[in-house]
C-alpha positions as a Markdown table, in Angstrom:
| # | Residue | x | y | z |
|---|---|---|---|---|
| 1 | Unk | 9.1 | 8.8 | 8.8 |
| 2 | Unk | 10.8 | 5.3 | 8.4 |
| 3 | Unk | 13.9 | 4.5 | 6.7 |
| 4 | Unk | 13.6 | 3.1 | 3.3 |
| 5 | Unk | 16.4 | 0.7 | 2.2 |
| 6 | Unk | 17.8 | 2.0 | -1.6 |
| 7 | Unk | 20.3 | -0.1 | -2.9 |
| 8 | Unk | 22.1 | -2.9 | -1.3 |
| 9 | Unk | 26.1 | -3.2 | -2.1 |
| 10 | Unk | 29.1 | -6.1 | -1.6 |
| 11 | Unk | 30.7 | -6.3 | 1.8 |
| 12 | Unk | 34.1 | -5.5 | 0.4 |
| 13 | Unk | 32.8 | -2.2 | -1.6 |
| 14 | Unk | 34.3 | 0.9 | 0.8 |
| 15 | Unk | 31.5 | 3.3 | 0.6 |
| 16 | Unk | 33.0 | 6.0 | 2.9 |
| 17 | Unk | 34.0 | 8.2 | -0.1 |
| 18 | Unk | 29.6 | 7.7 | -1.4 |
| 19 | Unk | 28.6 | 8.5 | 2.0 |
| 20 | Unk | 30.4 | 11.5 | 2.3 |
| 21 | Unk | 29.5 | 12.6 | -1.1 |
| 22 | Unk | 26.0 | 12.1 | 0.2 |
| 23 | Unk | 26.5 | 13.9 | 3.4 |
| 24 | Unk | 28.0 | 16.9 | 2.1 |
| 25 | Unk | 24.8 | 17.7 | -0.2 |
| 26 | Unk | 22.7 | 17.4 | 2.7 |
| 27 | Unk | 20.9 | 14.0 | 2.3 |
| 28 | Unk | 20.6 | 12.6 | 5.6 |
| 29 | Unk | 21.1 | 8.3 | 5.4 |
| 30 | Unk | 22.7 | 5.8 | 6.6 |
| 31 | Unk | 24.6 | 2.6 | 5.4 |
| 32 | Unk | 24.0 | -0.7 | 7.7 |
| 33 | Unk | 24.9 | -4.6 | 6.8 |
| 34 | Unk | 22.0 | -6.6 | 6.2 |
| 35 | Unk | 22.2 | -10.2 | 5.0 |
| 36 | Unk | 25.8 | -10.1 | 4.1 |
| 37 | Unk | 25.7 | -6.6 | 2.4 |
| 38 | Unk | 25.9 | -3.0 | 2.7 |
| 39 | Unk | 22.5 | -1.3 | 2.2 |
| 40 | Unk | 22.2 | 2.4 | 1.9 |
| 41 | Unk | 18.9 | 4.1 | 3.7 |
| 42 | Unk | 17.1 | 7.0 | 3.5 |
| 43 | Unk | 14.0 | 9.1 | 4.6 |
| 44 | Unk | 12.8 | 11.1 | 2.2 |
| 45 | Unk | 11.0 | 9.2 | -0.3 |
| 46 | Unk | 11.4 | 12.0 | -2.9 |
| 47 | Unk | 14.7 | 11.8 | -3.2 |
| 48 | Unk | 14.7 | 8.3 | -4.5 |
| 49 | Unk | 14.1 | 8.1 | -8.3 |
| 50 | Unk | 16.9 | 10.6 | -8.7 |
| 51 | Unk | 19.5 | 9.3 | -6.2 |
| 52 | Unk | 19.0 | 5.2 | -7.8 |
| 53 | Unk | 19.6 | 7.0 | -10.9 |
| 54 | Unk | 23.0 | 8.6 | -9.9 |
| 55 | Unk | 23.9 | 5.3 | -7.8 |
| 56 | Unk | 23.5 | 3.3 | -10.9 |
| 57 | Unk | 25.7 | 5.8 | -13.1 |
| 58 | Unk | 28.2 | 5.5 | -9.6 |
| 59 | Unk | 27.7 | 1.5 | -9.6 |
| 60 | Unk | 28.7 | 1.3 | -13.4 |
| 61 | Unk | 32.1 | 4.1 | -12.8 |
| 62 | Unk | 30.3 | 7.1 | -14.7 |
| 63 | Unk | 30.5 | 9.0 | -11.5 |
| 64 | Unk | 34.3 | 11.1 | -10.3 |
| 65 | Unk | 33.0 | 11.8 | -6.8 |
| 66 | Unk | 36.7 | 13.6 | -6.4 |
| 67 | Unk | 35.3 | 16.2 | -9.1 |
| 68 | Unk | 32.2 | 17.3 | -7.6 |
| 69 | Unk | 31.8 | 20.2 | -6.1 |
| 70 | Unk | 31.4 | 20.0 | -2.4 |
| 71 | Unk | 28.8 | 22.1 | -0.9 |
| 72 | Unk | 27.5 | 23.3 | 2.4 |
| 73 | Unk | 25.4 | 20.4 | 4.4 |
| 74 | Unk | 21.8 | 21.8 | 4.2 |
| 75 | Unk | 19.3 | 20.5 | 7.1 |
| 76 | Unk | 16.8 | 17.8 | 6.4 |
| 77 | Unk | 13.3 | 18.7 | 5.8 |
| 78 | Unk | 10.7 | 15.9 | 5.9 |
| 79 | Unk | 8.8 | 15.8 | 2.1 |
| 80 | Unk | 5.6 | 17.9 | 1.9 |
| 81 | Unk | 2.6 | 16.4 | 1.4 |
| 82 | Unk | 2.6 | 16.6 | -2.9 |
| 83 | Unk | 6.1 | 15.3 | -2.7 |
| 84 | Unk | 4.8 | 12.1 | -0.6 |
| 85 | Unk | 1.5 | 12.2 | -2.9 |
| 86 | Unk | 3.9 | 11.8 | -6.5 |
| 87 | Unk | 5.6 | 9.0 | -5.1 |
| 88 | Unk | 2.3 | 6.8 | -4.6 |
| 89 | Unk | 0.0 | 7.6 | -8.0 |
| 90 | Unk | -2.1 | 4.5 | -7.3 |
| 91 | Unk | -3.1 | 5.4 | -4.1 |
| 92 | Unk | -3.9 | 8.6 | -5.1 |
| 93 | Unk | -6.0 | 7.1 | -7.5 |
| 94 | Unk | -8.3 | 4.2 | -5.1 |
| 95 | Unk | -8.7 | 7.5 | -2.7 |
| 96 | Unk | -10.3 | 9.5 | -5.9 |
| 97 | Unk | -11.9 | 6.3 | -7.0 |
| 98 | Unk | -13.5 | 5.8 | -3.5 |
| 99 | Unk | -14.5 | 9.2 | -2.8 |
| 100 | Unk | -16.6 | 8.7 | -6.3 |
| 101 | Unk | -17.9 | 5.8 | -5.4 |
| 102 | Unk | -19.3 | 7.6 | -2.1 |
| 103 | Unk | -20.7 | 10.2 | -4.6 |
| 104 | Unk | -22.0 | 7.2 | -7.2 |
| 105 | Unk | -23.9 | 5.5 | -4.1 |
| 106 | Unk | -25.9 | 9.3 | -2.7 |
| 107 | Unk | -27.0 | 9.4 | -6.4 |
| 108 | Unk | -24.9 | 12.6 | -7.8 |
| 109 | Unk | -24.5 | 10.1 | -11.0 |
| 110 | Unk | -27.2 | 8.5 | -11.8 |
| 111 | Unk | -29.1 | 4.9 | -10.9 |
| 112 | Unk | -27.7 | 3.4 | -13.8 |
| 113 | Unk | -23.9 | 4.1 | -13.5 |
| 114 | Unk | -24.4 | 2.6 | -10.2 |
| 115 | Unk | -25.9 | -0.7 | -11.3 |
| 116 | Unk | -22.4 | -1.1 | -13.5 |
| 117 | Unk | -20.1 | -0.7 | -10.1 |
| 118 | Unk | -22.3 | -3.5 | -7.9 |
| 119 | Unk | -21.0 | -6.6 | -7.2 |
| 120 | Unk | -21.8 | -9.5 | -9.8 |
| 121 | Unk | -22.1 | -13.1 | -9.1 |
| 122 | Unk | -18.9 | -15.0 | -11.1 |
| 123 | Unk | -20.9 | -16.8 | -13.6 |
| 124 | Unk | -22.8 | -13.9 | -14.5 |
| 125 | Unk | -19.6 | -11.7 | -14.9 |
| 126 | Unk | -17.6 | -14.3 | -16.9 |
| 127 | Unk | -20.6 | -14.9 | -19.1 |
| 128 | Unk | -21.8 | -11.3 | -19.6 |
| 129 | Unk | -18.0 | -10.0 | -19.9 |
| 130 | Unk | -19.0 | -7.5 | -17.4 |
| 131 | Unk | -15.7 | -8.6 | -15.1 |
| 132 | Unk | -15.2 | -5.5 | -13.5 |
| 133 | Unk | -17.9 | -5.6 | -11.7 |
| 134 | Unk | -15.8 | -8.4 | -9.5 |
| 135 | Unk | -14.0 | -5.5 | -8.4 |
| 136 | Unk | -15.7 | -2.3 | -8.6 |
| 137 | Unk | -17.6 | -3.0 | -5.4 |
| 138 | Unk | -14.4 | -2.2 | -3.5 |
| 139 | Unk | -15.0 | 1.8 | -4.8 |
| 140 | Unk | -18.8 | 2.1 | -3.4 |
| 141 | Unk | -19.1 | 3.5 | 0.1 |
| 142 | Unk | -22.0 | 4.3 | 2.0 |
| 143 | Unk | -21.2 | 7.0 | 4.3 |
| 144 | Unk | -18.7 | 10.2 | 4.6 |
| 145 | Unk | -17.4 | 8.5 | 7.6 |
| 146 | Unk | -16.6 | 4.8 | 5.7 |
| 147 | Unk | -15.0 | 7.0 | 3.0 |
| 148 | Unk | -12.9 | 8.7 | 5.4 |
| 149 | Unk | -11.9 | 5.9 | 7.6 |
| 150 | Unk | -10.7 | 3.5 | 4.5 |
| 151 | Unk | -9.0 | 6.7 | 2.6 |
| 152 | Unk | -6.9 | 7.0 | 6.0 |
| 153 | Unk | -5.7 | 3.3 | 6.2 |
| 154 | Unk | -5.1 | 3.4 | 2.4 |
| 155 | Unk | -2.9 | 6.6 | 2.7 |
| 156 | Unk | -1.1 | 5.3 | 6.2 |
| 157 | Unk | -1.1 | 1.5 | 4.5 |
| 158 | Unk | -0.8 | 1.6 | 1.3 |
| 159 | Unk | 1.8 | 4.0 | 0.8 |
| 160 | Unk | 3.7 | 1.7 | 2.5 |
| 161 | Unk | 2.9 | -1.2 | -0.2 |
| 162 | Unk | 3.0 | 0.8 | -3.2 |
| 163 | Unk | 6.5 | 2.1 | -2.7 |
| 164 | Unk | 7.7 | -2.1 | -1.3 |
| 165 | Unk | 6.0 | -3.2 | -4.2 |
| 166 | Unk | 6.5 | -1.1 | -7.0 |
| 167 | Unk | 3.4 | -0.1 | -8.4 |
| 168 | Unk | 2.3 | -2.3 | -10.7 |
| 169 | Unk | 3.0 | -5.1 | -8.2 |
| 170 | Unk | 1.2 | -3.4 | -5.8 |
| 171 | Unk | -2.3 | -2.8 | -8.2 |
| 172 | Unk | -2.3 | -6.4 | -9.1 |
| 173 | Unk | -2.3 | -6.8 | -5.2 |
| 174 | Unk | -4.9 | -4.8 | -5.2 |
| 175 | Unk | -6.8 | -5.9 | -7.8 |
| 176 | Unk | -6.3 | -10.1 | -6.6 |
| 177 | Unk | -7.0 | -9.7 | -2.7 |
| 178 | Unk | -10.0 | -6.8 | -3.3 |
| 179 | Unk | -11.7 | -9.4 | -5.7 |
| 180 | Unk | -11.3 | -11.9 | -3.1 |
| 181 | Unk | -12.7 | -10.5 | -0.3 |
| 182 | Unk | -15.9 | -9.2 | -2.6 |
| 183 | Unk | -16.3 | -12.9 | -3.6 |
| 184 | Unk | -16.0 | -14.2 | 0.2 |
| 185 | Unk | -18.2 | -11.6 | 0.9 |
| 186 | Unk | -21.2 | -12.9 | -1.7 |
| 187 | Unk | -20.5 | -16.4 | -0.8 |
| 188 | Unk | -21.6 | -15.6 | 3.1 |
| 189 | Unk | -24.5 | -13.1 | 2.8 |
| 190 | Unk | -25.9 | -13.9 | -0.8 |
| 191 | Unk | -26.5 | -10.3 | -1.7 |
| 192 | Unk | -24.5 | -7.8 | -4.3 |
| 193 | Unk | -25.7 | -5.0 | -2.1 |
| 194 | Unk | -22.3 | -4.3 | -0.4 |
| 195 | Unk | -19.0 | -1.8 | -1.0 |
| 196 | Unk | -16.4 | -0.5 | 0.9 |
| 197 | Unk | -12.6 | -0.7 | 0.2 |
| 198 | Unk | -12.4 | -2.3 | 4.0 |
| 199 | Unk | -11.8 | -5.6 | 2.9 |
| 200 | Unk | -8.4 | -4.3 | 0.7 |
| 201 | Unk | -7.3 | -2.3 | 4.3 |
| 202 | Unk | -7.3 | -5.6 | 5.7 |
| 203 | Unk | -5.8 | -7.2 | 2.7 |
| 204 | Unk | -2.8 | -4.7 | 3.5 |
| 205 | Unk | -3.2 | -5.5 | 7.1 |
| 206 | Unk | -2.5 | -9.5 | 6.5 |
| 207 | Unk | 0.2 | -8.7 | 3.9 |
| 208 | Unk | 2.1 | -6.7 | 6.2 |
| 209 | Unk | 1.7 | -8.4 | 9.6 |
| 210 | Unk | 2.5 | -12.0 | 8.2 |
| 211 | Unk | 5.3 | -9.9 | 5.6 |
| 212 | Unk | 7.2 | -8.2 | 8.9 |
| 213 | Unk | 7.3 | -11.6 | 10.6 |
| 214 | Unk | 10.4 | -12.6 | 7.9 |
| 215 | Unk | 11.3 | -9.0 | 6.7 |
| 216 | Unk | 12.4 | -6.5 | 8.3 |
| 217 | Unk | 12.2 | -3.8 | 5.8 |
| 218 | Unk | 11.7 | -0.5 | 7.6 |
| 219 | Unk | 8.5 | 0.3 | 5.2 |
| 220 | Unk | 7.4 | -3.4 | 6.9 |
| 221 | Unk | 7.3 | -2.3 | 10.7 |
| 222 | Unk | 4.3 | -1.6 | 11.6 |
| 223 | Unk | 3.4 | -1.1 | 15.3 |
| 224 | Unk | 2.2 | -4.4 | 16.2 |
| 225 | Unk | -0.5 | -2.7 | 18.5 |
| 226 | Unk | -2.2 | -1.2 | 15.2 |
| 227 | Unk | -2.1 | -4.8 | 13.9 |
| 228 | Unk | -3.9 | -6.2 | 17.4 |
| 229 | Unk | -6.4 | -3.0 | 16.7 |
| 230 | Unk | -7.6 | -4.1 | 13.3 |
| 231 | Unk | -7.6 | -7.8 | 14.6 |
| 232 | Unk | -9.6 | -6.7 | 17.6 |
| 233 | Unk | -12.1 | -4.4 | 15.3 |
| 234 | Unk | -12.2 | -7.0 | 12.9 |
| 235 | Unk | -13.8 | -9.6 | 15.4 |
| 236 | Unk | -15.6 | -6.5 | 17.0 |
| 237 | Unk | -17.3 | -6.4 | 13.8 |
| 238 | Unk | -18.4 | -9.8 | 13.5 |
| 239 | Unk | -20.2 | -10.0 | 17.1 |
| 240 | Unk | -22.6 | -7.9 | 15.3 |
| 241 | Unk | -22.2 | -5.1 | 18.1 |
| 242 | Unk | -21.1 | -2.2 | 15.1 |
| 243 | Unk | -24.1 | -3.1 | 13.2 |
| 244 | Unk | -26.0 | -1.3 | 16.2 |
| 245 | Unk | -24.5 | 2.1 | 15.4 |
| 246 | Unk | -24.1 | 2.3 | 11.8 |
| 247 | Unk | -26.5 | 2.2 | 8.9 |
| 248 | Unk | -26.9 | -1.2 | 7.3 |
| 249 | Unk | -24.4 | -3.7 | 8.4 |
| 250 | Unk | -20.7 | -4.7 | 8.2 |
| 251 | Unk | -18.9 | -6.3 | 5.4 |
| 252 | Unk | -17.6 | -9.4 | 8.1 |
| 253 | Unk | -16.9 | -11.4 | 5.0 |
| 254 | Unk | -14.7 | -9.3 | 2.8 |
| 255 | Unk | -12.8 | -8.4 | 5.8 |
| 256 | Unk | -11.9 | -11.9 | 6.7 |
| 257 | Unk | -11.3 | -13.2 | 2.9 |
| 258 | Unk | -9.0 | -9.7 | 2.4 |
| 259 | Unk | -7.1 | -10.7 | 5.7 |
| 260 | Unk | -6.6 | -14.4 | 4.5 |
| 261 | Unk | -6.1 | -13.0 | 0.8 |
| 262 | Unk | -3.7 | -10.3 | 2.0 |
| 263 | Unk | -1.9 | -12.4 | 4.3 |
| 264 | Unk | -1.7 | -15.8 | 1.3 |
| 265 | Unk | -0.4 | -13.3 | -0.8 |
| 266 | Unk | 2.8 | -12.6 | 1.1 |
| 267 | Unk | 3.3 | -16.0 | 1.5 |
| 268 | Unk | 3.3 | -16.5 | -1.9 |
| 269 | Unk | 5.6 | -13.5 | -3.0 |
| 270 | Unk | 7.6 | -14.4 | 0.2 |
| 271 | Unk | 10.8 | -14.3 | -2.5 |
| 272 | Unk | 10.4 | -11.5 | -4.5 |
| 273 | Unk | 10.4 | -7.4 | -3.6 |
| 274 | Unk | 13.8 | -7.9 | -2.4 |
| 275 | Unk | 15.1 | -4.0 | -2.3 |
């Protein structure tokens, strides 16, 4: 579990009297200087809503730490897995969205309600109105093991982005870099036959490696040997030597153009997310 940055406060603030406060009800953190201030950190994610609720009322006087009640420091427990799950609803949702689209493309739903998730060329979408179908590709999935193996990144990934983010931030992320990498994808192979949320793990994947190189949020650092990994795979992919085991063949494209979206994107937002 990484440290997640909270709320950052002036140099000349003395927070002894917070931290203890904090310490004595058993939240393990930390308070560090970073950028000319104090930021407090912490490591359970669940614990956030309330405790930025409670440092506001602190920031704005409404809180008498002195008459508190002080009681017994309780061991940290890491969050269970709901707890982690509340924190990140749109995640939650693209993992249910992409399981169905592994059920929409074996046929449990019908021929038709497939047809409406498939990839559209751009003329024919803004003409038709039939936009979504831009991004609904990213949902289809062609094999329990492509479900499984993008549902993982997205859970170990996108957690990460949702909660830096914010999550509406984070969905138009989503929704800009996974249209992206579908259009790169039918501007190199010409067809609309293609799906996979792959090409939105690697928009994460460019976000964060080209993010960490300026930031160093903890939610930021990730092992730079997972990052050489999904380079490595990526270029794996486009030798062609993948297609050999799998059904059908690699979406090369929409991996690249999610890579270059993901990693354009930080650039662009280099400013903002400032926690």
């Amino acid at each position: 579990m990484n440290w997640i940055a909270v709320k950052y406060f002036s140099l000349d603030q003395d927070l002894r009297e917070l931290s203890n406060y904090l310490r004595a009800r058993g939240l393990q953190h930390r308070i560090t200087e970073e950028q000319g201030q104090q930021c407090l950190w912490v490591l359970d994610e669940a614990v956030i809503p309330a405790l930025q609720e409670f440092l506001a009322q602190y920031s704005q006087g409404a809180v008498n730490l002195d008459v508190a009640p002080v009681m017994e420091a309780a061991s940290y427990s890491p969050p269970s897995l709901l707890q982690q799950a509340v924190q990140v609803p749109i995640v939650l949702c693209l993992i249910a969205l992409s399981v169905f689209g592994y059920f929409l493309v074996d046929g449990y739903f019908g021929q038709a309600l497939f047809n409406e998730f498939k990839f559209t060329p751009l003329k024919f979408a803004l003409s038709s109105g039939e936009i979504w179908r831009l991004l609904t590709p990213a949902f289809l999935h062609f094999t329990i093991f492509h479900v499984l193996f993008n549902c993982l990144w997205l859970w170990d990934l996108g957690r990460r982005l949702e909660y830096f983010q914010g999550k509406l931030h984070f969905l138009i992320f989503f929704v800009i870099t996974s249209v992206a990498a579908n259009l790169a994808e039918f501007a190199w192979s010409g067809t609309i036959n293609f799906g996979g949320m792959s090409g939105f793990i690697y928009a994460l994947v460019g976000f964060i490696a080209v993010r960490q190189q300026f930031d160093h949020h903890p939610l930021m650092q990730v092992p730079r040997a997972l990052i050489g990994f999904m380079l490595f795979w990526l270029v794996l992919c486009m030798t062609g030597a993948v297609d050999y085991f799998i059904d059908g063949s690699v979406a090369n494209a929409a991996h690249l153009g999610g890579l270059i979206a993901g990693a354009v994107y930080a650039l662009a937002t280099k400013r903002f997310y400032r926690h």
